[in-house]
Every structure is written in C-alpha cells, then in structure tokens.
N, CA, C and O atoms as a GROMACS GRO file, in nm:
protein
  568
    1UNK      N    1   0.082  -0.119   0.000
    1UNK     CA    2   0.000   0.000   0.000
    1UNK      C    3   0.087   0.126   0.000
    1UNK      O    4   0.046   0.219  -0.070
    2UNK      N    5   0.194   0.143   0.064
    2UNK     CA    6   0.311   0.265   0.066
    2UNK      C    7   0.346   0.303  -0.077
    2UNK      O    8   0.336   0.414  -0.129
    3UNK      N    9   0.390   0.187  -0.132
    3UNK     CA   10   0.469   0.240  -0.258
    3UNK      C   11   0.326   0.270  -0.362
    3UNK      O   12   0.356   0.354  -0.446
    4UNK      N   13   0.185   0.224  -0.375
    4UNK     CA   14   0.081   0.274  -0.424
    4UNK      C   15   0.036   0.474  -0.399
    4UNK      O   16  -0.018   0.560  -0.467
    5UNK      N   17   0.088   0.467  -0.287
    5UNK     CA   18   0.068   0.614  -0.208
    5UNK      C   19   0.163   0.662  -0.225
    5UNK      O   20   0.162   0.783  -0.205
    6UNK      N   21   0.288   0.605  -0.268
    6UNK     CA   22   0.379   0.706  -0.336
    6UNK      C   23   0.376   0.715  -0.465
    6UNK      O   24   0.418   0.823  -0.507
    7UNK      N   25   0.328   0.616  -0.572
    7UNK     CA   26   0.350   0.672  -0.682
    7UNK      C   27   0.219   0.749  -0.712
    7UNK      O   28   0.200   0.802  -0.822
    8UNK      N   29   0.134   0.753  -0.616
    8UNK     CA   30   0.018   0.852  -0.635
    8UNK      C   31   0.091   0.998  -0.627
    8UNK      O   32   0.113   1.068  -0.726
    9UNK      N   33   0.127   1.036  -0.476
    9UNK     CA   34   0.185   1.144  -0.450
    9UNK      C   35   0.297   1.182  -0.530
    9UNK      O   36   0.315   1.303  -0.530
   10UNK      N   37   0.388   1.105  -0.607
   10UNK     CA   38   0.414   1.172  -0.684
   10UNK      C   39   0.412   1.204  -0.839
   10UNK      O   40   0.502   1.259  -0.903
   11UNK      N   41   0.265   1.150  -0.896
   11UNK     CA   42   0.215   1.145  -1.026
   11UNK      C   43   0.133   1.337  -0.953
   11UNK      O   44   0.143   1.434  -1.028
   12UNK      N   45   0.074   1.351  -0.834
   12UNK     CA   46   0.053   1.445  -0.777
   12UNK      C   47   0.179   1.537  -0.801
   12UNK      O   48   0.191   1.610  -0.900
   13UNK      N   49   0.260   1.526  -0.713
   13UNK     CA   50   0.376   1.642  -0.719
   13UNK      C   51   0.366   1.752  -0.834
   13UNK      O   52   0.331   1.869  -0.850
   14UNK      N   53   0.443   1.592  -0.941
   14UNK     CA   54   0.479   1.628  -1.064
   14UNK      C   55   0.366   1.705  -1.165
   14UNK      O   56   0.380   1.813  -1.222
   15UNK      N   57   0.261   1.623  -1.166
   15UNK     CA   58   0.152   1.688  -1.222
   15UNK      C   59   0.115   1.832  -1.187
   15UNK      O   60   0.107   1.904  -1.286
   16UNK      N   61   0.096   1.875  -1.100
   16UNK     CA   62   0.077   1.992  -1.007
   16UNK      C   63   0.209   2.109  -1.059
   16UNK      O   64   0.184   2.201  -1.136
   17UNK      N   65   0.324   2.088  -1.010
   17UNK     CA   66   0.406   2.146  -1.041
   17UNK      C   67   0.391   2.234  -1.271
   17UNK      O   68   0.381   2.337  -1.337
   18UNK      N   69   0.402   2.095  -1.277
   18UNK     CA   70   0.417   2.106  -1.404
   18UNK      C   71   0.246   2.266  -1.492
   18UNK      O   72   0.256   2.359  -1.572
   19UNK      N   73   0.158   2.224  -1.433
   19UNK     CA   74   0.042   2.267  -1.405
   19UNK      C   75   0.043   2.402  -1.356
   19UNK      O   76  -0.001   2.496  -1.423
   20UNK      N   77   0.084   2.412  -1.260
   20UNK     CA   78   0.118   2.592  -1.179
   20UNK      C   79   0.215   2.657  -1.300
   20UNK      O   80   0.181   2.764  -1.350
   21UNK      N   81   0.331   2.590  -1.342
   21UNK     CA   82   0.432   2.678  -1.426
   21UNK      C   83   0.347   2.674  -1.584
   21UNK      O   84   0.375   2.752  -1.675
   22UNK      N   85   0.242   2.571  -1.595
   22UNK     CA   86   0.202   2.639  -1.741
   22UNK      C   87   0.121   2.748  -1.696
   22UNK      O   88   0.143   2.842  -1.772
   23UNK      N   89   0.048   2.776  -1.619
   23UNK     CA   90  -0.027   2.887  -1.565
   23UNK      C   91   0.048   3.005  -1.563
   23UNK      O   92   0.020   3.104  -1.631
   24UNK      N   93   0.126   2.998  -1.501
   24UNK     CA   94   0.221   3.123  -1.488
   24UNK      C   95   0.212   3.142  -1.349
   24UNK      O   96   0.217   3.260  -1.315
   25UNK      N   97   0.203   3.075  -1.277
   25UNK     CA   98   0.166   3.096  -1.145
   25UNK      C   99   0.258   3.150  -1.032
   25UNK      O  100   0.240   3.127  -0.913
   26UNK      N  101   0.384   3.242  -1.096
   26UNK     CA  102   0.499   3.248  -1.048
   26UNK      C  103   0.497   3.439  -1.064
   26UNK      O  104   0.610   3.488  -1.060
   27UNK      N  105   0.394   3.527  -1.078
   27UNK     CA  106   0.373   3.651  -1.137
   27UNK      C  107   0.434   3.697  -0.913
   27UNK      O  108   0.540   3.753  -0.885
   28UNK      N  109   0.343   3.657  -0.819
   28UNK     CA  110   0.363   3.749  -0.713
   28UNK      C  111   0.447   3.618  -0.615
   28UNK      O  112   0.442   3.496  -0.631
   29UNK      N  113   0.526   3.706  -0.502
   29UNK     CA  114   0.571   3.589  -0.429
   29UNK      C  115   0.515   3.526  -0.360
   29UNK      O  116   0.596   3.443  -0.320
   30UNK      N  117   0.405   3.505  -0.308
   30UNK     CA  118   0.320   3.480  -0.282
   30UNK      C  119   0.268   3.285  -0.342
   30UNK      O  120   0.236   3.185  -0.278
   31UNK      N  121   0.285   3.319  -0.503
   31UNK     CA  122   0.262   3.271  -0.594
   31UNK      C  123   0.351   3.107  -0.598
   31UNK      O  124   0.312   2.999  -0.643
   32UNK      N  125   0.458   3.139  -0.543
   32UNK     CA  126   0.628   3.073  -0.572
   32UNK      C  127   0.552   2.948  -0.417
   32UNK      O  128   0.566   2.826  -0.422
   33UNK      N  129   0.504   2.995  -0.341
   33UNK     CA  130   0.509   2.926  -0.230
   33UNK      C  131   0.459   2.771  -0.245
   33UNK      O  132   0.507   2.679  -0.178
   34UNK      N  133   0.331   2.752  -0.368
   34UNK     CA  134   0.349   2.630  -0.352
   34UNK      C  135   0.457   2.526  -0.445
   34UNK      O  136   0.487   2.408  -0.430
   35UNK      N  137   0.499   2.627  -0.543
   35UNK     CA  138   0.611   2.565  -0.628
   35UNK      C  139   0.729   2.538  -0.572
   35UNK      O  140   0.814   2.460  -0.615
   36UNK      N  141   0.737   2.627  -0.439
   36UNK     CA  142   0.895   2.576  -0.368
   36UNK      C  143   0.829   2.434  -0.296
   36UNK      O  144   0.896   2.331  -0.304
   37UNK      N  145   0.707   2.430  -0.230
   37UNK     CA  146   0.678   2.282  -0.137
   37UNK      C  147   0.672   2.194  -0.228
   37UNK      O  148   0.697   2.079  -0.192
   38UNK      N  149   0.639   2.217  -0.375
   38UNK     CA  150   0.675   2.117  -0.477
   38UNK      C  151   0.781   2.058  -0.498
   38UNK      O  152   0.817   1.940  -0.499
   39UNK      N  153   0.834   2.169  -0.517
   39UNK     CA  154   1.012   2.147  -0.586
   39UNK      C  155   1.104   2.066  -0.458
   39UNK      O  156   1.199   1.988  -0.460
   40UNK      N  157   1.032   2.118  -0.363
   40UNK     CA  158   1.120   2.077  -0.195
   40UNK      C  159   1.041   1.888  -0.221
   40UNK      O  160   1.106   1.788  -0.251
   41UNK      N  161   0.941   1.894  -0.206
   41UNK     CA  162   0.895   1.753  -0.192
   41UNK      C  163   0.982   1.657  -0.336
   41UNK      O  164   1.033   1.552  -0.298
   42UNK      N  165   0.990   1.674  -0.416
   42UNK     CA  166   1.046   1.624  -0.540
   42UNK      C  167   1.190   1.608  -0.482
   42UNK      O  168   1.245   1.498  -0.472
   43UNK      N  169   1.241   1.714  -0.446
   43UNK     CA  170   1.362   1.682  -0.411
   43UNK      C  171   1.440   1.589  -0.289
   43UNK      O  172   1.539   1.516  -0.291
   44UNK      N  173   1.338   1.631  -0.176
   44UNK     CA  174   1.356   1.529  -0.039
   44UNK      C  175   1.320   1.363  -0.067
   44UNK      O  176   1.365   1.268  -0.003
   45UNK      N  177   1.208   1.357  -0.202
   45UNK     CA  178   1.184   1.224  -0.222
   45UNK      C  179   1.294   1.178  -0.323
   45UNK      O  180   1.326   1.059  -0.322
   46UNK      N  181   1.356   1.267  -0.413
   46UNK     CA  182   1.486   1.221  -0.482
   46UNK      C  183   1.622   1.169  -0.387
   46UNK      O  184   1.703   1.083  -0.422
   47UNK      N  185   1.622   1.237  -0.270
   47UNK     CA  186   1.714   1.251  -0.184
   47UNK      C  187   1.692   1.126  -0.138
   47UNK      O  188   1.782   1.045  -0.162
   48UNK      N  189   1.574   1.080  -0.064
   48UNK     CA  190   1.515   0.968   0.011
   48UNK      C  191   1.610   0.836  -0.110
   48UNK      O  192   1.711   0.771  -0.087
   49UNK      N  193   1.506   0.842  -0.256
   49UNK     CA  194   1.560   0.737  -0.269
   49UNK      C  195   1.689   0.708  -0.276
   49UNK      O  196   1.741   0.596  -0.270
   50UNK      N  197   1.754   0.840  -0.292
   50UNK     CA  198   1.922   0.764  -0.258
   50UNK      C  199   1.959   0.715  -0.215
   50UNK      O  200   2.006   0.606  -0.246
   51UNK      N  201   1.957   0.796  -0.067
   51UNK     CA  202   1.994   0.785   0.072
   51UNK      C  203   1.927   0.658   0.158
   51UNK      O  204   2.003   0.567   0.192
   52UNK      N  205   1.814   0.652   0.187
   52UNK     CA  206   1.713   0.575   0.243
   52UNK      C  207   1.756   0.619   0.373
   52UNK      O  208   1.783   0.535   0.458
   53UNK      N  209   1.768   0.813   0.411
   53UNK     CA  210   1.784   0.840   0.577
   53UNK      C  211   1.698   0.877   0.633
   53UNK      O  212   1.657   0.985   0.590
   54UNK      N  213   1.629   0.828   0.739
   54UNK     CA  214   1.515   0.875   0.815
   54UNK      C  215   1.533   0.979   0.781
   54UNK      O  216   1.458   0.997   0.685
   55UNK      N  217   1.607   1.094   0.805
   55UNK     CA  218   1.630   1.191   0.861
   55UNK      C  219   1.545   1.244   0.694
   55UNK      O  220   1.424   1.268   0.692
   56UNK      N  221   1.575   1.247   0.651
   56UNK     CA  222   1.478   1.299   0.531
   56UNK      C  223   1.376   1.261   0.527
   56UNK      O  224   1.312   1.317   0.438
   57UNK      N  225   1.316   1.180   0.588
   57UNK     CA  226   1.182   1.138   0.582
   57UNK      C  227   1.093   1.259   0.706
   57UNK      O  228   0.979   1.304   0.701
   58UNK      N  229   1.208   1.280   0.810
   58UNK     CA  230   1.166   1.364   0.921
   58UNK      C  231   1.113   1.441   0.866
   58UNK      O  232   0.992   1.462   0.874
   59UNK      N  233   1.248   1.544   0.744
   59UNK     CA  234   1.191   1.650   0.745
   59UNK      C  235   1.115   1.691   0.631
   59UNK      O  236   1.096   1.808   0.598
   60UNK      N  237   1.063   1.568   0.561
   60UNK     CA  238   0.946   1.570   0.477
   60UNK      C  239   0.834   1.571   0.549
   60UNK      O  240   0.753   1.649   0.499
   61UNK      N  241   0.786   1.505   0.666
   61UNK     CA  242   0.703   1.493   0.708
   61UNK      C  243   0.678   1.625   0.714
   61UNK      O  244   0.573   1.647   0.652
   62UNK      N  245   0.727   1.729   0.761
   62UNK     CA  246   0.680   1.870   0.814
   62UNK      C  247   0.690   1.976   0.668
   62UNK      O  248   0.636   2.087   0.670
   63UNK      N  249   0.761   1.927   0.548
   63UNK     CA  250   0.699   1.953   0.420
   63UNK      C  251   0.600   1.939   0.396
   63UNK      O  252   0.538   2.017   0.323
   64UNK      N  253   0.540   1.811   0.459
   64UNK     CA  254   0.374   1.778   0.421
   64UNK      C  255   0.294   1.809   0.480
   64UNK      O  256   0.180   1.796   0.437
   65UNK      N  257   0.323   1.876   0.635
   65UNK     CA  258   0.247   1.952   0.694
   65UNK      C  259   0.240   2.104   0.638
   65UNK      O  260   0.130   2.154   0.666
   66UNK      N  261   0.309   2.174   0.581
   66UNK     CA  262   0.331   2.275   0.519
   66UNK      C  263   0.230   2.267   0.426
   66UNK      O  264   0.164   2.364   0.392
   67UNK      N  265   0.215   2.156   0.384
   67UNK     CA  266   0.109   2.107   0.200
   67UNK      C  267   0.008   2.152   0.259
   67UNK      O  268  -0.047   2.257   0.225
   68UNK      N  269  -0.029   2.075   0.359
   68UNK     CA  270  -0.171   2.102   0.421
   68UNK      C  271  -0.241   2.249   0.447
   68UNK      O  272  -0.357   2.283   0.421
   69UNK      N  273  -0.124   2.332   0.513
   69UNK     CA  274  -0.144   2.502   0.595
   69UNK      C  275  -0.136   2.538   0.484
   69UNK      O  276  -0.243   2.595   0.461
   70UNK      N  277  -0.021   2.543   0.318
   70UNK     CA  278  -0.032   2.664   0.250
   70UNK      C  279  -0.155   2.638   0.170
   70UNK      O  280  -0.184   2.734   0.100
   71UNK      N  281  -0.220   2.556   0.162
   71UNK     CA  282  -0.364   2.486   0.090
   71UNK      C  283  -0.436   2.533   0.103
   71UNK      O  284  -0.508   2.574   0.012
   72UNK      N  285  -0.457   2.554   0.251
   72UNK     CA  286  -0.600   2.611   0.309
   72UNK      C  287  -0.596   2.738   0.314
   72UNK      O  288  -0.705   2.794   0.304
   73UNK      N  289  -0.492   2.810   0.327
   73UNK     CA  290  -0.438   2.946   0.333
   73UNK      C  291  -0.447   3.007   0.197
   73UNK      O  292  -0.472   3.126   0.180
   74UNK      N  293  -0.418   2.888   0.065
   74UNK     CA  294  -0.449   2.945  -0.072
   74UNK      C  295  -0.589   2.981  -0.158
   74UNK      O  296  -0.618   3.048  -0.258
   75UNK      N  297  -0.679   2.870  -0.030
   75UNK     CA  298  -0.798   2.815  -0.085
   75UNK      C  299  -0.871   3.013  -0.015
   75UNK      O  300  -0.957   3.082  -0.070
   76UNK      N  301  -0.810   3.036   0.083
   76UNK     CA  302  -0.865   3.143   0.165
   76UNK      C  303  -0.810   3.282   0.065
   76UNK      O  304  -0.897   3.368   0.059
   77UNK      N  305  -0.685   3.316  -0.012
   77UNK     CA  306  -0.665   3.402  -0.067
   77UNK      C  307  -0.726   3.400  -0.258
   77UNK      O  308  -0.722   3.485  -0.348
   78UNK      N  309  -0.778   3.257  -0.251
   78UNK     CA  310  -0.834   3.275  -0.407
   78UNK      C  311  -0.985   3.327  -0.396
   78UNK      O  312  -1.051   3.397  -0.472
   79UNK      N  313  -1.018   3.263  -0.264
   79UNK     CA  314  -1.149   3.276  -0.271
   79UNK      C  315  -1.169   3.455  -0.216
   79UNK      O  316  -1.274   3.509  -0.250
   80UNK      N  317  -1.064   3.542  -0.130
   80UNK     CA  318  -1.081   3.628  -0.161
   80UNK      C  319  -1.082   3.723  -0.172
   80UNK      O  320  -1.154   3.808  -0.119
   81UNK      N  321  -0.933   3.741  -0.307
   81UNK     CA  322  -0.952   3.789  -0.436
   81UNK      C  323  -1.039   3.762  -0.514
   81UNK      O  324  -1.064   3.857  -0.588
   82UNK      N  325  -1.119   3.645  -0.536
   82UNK     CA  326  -1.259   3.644  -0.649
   82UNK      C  327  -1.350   3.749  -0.534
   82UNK      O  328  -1.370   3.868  -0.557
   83UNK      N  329  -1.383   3.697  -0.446
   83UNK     CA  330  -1.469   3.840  -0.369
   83UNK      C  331  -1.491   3.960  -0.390
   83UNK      O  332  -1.601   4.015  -0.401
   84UNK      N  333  -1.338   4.024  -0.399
   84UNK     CA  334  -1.300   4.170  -0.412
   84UNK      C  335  -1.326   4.194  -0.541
   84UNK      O  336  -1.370   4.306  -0.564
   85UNK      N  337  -1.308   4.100  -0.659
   85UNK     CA  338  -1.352   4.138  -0.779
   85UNK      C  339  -1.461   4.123  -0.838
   85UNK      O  340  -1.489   4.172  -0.948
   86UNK      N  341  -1.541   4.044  -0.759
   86UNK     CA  342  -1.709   4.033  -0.773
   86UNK      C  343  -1.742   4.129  -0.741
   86UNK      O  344  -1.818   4.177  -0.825
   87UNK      N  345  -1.714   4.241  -0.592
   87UNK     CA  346  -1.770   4.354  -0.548
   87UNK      C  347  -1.725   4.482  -0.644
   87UNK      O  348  -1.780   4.592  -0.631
   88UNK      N  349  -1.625   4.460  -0.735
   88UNK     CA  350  -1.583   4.611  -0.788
   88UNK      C  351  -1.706   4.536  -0.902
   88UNK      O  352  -1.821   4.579  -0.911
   89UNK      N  353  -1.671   4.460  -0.954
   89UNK     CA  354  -1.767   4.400  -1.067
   89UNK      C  355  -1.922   4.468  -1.082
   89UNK      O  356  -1.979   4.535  -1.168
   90UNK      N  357  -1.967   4.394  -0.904
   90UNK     CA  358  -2.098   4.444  -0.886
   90UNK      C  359  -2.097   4.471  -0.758
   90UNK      O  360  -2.097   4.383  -0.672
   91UNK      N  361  -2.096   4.628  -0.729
   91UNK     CA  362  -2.104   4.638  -0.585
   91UNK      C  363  -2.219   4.605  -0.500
   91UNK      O  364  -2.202   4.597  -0.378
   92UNK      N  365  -2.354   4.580  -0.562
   92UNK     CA  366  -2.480   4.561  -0.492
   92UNK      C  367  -2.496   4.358  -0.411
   92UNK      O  368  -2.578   4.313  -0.332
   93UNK      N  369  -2.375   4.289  -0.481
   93UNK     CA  370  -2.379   4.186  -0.491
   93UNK      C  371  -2.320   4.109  -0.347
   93UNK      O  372  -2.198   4.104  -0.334
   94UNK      N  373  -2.391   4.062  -0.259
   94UNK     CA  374  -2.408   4.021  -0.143
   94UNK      C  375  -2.439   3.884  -0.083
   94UNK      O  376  -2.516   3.823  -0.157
   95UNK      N  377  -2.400   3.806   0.039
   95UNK     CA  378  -2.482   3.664   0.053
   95UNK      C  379  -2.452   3.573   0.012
   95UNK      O  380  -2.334   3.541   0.028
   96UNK      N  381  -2.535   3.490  -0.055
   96UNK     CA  382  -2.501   3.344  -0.146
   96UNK      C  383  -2.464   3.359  -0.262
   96UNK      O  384  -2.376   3.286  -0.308
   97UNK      N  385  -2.508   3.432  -0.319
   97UNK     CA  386  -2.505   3.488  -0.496
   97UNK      C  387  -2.332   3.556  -0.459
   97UNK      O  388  -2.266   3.533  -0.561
   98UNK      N  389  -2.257   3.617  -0.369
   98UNK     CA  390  -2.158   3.671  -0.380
   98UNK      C  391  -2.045   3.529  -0.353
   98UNK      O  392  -1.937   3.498  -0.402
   99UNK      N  393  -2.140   3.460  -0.245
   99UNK     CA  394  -2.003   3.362  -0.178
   99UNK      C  395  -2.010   3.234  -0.306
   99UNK      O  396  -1.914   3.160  -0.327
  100UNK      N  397  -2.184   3.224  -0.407
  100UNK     CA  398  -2.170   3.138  -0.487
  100UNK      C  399  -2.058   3.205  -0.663
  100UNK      O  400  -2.022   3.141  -0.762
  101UNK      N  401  -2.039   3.349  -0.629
  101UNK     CA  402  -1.975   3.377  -0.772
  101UNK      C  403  -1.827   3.368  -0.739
  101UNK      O  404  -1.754   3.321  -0.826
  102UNK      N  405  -1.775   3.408  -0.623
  102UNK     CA  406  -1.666   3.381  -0.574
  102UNK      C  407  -1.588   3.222  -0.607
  102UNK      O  408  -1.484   3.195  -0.668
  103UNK      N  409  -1.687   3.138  -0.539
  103UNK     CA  410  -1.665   2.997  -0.536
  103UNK      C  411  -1.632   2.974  -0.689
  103UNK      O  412  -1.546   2.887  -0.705
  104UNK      N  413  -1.678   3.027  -0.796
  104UNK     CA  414  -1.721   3.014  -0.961
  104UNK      C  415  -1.596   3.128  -1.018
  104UNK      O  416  -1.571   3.136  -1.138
  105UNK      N  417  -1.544   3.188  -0.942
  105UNK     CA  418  -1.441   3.295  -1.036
  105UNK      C  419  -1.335   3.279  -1.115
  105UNK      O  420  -1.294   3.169  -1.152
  106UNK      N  421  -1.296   3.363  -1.138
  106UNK     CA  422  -1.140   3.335  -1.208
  106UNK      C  423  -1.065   3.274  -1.175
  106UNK      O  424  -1.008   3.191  -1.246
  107UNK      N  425  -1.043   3.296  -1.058
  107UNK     CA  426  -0.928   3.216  -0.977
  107UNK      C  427  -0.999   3.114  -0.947
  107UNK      O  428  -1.099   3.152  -0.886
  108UNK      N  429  -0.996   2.982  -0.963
  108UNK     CA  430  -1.008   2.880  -0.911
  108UNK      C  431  -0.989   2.860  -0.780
  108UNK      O  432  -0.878   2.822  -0.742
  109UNK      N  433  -1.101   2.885  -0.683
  109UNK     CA  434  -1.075   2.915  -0.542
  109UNK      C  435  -1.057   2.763  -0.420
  109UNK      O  436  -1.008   2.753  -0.308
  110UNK      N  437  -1.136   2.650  -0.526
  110UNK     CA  438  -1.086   2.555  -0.440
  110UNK      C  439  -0.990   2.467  -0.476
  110UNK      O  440  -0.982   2.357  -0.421
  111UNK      N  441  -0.871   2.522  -0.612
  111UNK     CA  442  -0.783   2.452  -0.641
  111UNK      C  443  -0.659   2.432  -0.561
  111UNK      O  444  -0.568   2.362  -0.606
  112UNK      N  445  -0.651   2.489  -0.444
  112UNK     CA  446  -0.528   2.528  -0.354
  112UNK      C  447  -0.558   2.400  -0.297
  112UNK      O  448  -0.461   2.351  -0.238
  113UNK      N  449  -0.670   2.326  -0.297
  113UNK     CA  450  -0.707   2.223  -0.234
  113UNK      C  451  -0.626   2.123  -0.234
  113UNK      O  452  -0.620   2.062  -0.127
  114UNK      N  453  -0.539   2.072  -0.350
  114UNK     CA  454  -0.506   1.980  -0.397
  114UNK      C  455  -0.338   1.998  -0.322
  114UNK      O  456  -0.257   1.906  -0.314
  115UNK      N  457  -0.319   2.120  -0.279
  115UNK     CA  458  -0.215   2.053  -0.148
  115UNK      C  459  -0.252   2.047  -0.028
  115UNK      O  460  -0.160   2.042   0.054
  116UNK      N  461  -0.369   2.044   0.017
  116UNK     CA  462  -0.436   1.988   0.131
  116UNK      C  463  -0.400   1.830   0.093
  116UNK      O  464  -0.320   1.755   0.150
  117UNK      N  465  -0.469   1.809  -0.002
  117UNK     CA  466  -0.474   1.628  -0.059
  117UNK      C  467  -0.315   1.587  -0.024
  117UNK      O  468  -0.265   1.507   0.056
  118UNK      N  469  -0.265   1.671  -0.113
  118UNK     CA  470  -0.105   1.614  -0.145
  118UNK      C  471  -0.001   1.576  -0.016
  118UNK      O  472   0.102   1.508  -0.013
  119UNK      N  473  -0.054   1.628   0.058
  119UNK     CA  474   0.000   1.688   0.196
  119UNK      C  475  -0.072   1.552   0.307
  119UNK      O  476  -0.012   1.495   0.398
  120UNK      N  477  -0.189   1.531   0.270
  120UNK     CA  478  -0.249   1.414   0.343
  120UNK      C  479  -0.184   1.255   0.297
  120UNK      O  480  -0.141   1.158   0.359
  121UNK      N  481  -0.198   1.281   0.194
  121UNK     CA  482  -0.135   1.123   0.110
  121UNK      C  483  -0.011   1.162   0.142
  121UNK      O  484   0.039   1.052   0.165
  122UNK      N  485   0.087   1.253   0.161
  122UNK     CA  486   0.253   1.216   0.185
  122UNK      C  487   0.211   1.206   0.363
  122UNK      O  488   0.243   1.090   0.391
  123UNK      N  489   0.177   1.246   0.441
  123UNK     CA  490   0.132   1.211   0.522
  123UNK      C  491   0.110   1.023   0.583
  123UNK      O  492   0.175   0.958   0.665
  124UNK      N  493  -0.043   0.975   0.471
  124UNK     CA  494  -0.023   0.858   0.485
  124UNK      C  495   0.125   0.785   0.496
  124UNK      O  496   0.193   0.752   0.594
  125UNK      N  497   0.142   0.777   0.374
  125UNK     CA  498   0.258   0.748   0.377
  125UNK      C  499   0.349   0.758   0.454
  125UNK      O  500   0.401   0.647   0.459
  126UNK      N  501   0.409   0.837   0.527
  126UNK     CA  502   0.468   0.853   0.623
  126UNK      C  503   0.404   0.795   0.749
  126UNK      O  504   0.478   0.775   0.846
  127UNK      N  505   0.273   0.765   0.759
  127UNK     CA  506   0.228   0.704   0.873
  127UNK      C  507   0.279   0.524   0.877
  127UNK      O  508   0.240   0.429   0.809
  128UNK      N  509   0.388   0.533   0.996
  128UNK     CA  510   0.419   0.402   1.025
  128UNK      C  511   0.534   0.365   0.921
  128UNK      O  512   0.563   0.253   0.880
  129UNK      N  513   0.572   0.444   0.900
  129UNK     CA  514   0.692   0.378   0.779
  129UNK      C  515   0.822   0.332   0.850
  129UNK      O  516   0.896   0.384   0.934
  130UNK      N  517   0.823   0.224   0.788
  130UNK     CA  518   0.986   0.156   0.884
  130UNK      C  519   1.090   0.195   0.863
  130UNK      O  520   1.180   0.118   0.830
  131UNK      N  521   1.105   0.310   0.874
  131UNK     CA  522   1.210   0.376   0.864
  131UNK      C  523   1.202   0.477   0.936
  131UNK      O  524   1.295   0.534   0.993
  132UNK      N  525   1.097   0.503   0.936
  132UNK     CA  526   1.058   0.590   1.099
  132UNK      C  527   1.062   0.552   1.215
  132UNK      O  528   1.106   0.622   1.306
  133UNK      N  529   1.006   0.408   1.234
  133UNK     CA  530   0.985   0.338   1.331
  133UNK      C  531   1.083   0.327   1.458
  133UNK      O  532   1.163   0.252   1.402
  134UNK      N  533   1.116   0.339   1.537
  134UNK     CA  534   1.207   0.267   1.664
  134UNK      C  535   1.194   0.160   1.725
  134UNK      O  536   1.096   0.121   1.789
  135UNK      N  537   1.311   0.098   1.704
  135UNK     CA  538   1.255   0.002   1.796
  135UNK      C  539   1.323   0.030   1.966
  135UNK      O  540   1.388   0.131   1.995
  136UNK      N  541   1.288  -0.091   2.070
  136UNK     CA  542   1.334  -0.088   2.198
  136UNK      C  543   1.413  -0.043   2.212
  136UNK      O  544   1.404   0.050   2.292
  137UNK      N  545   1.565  -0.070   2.145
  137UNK     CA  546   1.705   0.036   2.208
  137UNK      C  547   1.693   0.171   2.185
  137UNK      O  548   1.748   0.252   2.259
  138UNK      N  549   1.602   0.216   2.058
  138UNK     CA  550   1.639   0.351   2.020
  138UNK      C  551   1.681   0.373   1.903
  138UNK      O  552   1.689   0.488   1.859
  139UNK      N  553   1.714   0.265   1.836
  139UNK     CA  554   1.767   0.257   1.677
  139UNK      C  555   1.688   0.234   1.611
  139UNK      O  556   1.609   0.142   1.631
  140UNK      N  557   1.682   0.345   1.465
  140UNK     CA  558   1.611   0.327   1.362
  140UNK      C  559   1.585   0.219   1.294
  140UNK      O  560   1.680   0.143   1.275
  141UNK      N  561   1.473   0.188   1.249
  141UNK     CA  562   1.474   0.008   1.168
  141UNK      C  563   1.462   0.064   1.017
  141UNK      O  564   1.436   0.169   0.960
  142UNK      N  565   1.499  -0.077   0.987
  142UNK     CA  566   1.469  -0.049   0.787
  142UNK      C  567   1.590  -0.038   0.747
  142UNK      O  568   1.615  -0.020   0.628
   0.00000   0.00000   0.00000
C-alpha cells in the first residue's frame, strides 16, 4: 500500500508542479510558495531514494504539513480575491449569490485544495513507515 501512495503522490507532485508553471503561477511571491513545497517535496523524495535516511523522511514529514497550511491558506486568498472582484464587478452583490460567484471565479478558489490532498497522502505514507519506526534500544529500523 506505501509504494501505491507514493507513486500517487508523486504522479501528484509532478503533475501539479508542471500545471502551476504552465499557468504562470509564479507573477507574485506569494505565488512561488506552492512551487517551492513542490520542488522541496520532489527533491527530499529524490534525496530519500538515494539515501534511504530517516532523517529525510523527518523533514518531509513537516513539508507535508506545510502542504496542508499553504492549501488552506491558498484556498482562503483565491477565494478572496474572487470576492473583491465580484464587489468592484458588482457592488450591490451580497450573501449566497456573492459567496456562490466567488466559489465560480477566475481564480479557481478551491484549487489550492489539492495541497491539502497532497500533503495528506505524503502524510499517509509517512504514517508508520519503517524507517521511521524505533525500535526498543532507540535505533532506527529499515
């Protein structure tokens, strides 16, 4: 099941990455933040398979906690910027009809989502991996 959840997460990565730079998604800095947790995850998992050192697995884990916070944090700045431009759009525009045109805008407001996901599945993965594991003395297994 691990190595299924990894070649998910990184048909994810890659896809994603590749996806933001045809966009252009690199205009504010702002912008760069999920392409560096990309580029960082691609790389710590290049590193991994070299190496096979916990210690990169550590500090992926908290890469993938990162997936999760800049996700929800992106999902919160697409949705609103579509807001602010629904109200110059139509200032009378209020309620459901505002939070439903928002949801519907330019910016794709729940696409930030997909490093929530990305961030959960490297997650799985990381849950219980023997190479994380300790055993009784204190030494890493795997």
């Amino acid at each position: 099941m691990r190595s299924i959840l990894l070649v998910i997460l990184l048909l994810g990565l890659l896809g994603s990455a590749i996806e933001l730079i045809l966009l252009g998604h690199y205009e504010e800095w702002q912008q760069w933040i999920p392409l560096g947790l990309l580029g960082g995850a691609i790389a710590l998992l290049t590193v991994y398979a070299a190496t096979r050192s916990p210690g990169v697995l550590r500090v992926f884990r908290w890469l993938a906690v990162g997936f999760v916070i800049a996700g929800f944090v992106g999902i919160y700045f697409h949705y609103r910027g579509n807001v602010e431009f629904e109200r110059e759009m139509y200032p009378q525009m209020k309620g459901l009809e505002l939070i439903w045109e928002a949801l519907r805008g330019a910016t794709p407001a729940l696409a930030p989502g997909t490093m929530v996901q990305l961030g959960l599945v490297a997650l799985a993965y990381l849950y219980g991996h023997p190479r994380l594991t300790r055993t009784a003395q204190g030494e890493t297994t795997g």
